[in-house]
C-alpha positions in Angstrom: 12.4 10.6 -5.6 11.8 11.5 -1.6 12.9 9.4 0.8 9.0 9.1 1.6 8.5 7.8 -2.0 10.8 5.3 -1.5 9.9 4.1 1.9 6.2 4.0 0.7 7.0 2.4 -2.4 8.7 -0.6 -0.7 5.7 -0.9 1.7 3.3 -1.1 -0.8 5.3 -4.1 -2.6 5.7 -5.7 0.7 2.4 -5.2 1.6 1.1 -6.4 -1.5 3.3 -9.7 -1.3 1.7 -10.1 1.9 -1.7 -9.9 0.9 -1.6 -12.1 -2.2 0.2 -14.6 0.4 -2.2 -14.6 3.3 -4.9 -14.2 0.6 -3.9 -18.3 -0.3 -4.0 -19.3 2.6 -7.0 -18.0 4.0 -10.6 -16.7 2.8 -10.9 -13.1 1.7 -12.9 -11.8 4.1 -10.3 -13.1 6.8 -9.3 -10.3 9.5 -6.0 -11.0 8.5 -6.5 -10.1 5.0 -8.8 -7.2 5.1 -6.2 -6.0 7.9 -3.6 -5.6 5.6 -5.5 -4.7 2.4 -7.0 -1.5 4.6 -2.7 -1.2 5.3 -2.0 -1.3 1.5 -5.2 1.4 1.0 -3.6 3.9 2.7 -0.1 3.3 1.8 -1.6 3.9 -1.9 -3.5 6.6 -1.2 -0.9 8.7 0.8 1.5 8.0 -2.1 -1.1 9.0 -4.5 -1.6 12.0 -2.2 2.2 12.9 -3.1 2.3 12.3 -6.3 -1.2 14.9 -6.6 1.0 17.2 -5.0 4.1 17.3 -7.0 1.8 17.7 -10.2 -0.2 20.7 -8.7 3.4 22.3 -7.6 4.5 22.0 -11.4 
């Protein structure tokens, strides 16, 4: 695993913690929360985006 797997890995677990936190505290459609669910997004989709790319290297 890259050093960028494991830096987005952890970001996407401390994101999500993050989220499900802010999410009890305040409505869904909160800046806040959107905010950090459009952070998560792309965390997820740039790790996808790896992931894609080690499977078409193979």
């Amino acid at each position: 695993m890259s050093a960028e797997e494991r830096y987005l890995l952890h970001e996407i677990e401390t994101s999500r913690k993050r989220m499900l936190s802010l999410a009890k505290e305040k409505p869904l459609f909160s800046s806040e929360v959107v905010e950090i669910s459009q952070y998560l997004d792309d965390l997820l989709n740039r790790y996808d985006g790896i992931k894609s790319e080690m499977i078409n290297v193979s």
